[in-house]
C-alpha positions as CSV (number, residue, x, y, z in Angstrom):
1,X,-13.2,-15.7,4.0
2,X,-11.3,-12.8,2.3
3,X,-9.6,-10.0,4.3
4,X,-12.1,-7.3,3.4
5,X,-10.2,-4.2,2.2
6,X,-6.5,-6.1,3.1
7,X,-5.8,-7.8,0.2
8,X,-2.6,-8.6,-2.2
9,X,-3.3,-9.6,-6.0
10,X,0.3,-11.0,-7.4
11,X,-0.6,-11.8,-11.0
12,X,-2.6,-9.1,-13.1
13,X,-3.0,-9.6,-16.9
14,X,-1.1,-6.6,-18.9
15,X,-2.0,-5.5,-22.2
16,X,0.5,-6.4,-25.5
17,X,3.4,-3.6,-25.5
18,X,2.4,-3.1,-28.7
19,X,-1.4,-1.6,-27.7
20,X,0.5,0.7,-25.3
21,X,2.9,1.6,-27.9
22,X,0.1,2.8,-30.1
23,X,-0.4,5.9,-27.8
24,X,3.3,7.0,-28.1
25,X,3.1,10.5,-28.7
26,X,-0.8,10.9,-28.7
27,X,-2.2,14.0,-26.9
28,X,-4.7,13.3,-24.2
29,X,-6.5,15.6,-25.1
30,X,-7.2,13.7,-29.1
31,X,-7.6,10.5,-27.0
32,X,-10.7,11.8,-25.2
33,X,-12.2,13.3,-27.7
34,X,-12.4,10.0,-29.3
35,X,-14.0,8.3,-26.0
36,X,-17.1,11.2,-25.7
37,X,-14.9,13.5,-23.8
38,X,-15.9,12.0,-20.7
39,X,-13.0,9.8,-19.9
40,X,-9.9,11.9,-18.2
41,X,-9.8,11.5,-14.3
42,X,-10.3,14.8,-12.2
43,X,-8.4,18.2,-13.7
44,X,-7.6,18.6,-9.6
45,X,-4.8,15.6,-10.4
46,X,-2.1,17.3,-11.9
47,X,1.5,16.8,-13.4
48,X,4.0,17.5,-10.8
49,X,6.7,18.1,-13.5
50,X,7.1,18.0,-17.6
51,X,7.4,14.3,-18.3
52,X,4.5,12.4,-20.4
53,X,3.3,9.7,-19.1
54,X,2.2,6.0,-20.5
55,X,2.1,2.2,-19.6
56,X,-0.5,0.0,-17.8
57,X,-1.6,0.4,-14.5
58,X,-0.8,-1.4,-11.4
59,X,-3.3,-0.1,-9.4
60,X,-2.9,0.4,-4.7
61,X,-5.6,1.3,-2.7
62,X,-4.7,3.1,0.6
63,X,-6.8,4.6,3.5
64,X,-6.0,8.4,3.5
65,X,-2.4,9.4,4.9
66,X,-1.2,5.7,4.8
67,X,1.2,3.9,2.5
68,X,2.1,0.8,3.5
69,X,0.2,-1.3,0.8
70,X,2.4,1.5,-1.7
71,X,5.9,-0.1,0.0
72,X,4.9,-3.5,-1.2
73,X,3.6,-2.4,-4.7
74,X,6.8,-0.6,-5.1
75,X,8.0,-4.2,-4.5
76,X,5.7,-5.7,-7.1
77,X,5.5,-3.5,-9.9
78,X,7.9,-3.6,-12.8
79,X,8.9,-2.1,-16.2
80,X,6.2,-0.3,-18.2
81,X,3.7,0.0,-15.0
82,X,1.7,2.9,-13.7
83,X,1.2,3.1,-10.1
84,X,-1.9,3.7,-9.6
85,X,-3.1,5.2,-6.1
86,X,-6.4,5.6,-4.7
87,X,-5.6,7.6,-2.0
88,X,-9.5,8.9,-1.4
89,X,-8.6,12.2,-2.3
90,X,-6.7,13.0,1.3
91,X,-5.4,16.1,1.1
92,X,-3.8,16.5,4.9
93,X,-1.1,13.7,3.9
94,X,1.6,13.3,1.4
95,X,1.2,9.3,0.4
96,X,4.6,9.1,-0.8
97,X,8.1,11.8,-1.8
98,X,11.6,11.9,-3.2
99,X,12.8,8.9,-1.8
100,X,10.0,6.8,-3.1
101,X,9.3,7.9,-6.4
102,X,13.4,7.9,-7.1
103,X,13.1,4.4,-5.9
104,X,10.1,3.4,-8.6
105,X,12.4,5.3,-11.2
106,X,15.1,3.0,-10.5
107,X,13.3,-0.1,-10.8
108,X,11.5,0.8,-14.3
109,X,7.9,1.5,-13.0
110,X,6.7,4.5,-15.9
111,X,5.3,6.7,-13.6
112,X,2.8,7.7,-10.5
113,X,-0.7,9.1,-9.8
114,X,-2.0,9.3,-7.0
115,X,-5.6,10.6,-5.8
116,X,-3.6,12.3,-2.7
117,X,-0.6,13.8,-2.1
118,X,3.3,13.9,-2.7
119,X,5.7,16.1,-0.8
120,X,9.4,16.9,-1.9
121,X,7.7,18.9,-4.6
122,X,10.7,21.1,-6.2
123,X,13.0,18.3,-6.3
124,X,10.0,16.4,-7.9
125,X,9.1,19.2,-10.3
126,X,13.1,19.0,-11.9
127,X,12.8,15.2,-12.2
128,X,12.3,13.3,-15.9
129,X,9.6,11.0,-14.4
130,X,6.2,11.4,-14.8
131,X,4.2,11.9,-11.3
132,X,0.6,13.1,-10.7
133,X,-0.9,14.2,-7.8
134,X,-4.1,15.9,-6.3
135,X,-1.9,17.6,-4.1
136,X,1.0,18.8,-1.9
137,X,1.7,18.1,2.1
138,X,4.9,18.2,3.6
139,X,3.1,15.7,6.3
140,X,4.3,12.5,5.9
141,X,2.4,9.4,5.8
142,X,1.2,6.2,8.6
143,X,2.2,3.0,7.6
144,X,0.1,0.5,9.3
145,X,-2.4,-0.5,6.4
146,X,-5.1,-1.9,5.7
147,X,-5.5,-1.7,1.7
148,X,-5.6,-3.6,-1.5
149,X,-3.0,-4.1,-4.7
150,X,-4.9,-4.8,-7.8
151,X,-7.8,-4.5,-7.1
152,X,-10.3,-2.1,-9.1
153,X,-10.2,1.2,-7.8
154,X,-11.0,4.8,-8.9
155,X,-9.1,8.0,-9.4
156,X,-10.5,11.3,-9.8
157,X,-13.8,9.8,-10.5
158,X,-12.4,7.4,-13.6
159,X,-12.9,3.4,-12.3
160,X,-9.2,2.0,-12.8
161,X,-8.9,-1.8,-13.6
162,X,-4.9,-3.7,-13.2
163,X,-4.1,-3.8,-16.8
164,X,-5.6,-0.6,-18.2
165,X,-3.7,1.8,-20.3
166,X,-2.5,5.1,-18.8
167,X,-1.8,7.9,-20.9
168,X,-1.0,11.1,-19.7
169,X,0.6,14.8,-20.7
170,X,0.4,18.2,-19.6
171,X,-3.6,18.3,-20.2
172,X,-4.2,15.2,-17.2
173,X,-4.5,11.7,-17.5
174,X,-6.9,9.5,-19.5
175,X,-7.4,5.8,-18.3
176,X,-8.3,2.9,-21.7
177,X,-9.4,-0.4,-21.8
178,X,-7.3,-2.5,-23.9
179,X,-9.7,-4.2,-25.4
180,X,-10.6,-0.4,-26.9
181,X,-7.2,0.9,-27.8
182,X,-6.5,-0.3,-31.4
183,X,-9.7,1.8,-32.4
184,X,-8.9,4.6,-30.2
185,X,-5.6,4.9,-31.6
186,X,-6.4,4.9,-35.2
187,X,-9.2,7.3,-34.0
188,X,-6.5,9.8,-32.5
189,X,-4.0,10.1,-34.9
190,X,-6.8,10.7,-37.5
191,X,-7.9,13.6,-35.4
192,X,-4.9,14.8,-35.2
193,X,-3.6,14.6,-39.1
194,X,-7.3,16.5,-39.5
195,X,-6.1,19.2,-37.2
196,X,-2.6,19.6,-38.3
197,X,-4.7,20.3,-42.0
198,X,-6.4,22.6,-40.2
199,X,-3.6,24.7,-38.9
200,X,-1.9,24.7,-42.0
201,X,-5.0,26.4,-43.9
202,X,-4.9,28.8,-41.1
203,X,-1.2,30.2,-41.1
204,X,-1.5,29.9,-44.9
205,X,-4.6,31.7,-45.9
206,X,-5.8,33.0,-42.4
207,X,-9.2,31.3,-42.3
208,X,-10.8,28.6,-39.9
209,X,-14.1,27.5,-41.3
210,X,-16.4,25.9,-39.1
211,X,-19.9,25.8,-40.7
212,X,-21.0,24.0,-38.6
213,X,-20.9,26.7,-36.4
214,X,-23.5,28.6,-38.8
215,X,-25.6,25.6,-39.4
216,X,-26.1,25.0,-35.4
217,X,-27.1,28.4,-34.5
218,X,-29.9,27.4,-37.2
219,X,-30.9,24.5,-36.1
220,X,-31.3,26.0,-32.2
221,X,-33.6,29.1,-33.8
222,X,-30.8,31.5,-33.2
223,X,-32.1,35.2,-33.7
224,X,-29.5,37.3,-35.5
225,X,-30.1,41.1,-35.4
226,X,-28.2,43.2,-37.8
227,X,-28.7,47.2,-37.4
């Protein structure tokens, strides 16, 4: 019988390199808007510095203010991986700092976020690694466990699966199946070639039409009043 809530998953399936690499240089923000704008984990996980974020996830679940299970994922994880942290949302513990995210850095893991807290913040704000965090406590964490690596999890309200695509910027962090991601792609960058058309018009002729704008207001019964 299993180890409810204590348990190690070694092998995950990750998605071709070349489904991540089709969300290179996409905004979040495009990406969403393509998947009923719905799909970004919780605005209170934020970037901890400037660096964008993308590869699959390699998802930990920890009780709140604990990070042993994260120890052994560091272990575990490898090049082009997201740790993933369900930290419950704990707020009165950093789950991991300097030492630990410079140590995923080192071995090739693409970033961090975690539904809990980091400490070390400044030195983590100047770093060119890609962390996101609900929070900041300069209370360090417990390590005596339980928890669970690879398993399905959630953060900030978005269920997590080992495998999924990560993407995130300065706008948060969107979470995509891979069996979705060719279409979202293609989805993305057409949204975004229709707004750079967009932007053009406007420095050039100083306009943004929107009649749709116009044609809703009619369709609600809208009363306009003109004196």
């Amino acid at each position: 019988m299993p180890n409810t809530n204590c348990t190690i998953i070694t092998k995950i399936k990750r998605p071709n390199e070349v489904l991540v690499e089709a969300f290179r240089n996409l905004p979040v923000a495009n990406v969403d808007d393509c998947m009923n704008r719905m799909a970004a984990i919780s605005s209170a996980i934020r970037p901890m510095n400037q660096a964008k974020l993308l590869g699959a996830a390699f998802t930990v679940k920890v009780p709140d203010g604990d990070n042993l299970m994260l120890h052994k994922a560091m272990d575990m994880a490898g090049p082009g991986d997201i740790l993933m942290i369900d930290a419950g949302g704990g707020m009165n513990r950093a789950i991991l700092g300097e030492l630990m995210i410079s140590y995923c850095k080192l071995r090739g893991i693409s970033g961090i976020v975690v539904d809990g807290c980091i400490r070390d913040c400044e030195a983590v704000s100047l770093m060119d690694y890609p962390v996101y965090a609900r929070g900041i406590s300069p209370n360090g964490p417990y390590k005596n466990g339980p928890g669970e690596i690879n398993t399905t999890i959630v953060i900030g309200g978005i269920v997590v699966r080992p495998g999924d695509i990560v993407l995130g910027d300065a706008d948060g962090v969107i979470v995509i199946k891979p069996e979705e991601a060719i279409e979202l792609a293609q989805k993305a960058r057409d949204i975004m070639e229709k707004e750079s058309g967009i932007m053009e018009t406007m420095q050039r002729d100083g306009t943004y039409l929107r009649p749709w704008v116009d044609e809703k207001l009619a369709e609600i019964g809208c009363d306009i009043i003109s004196f």
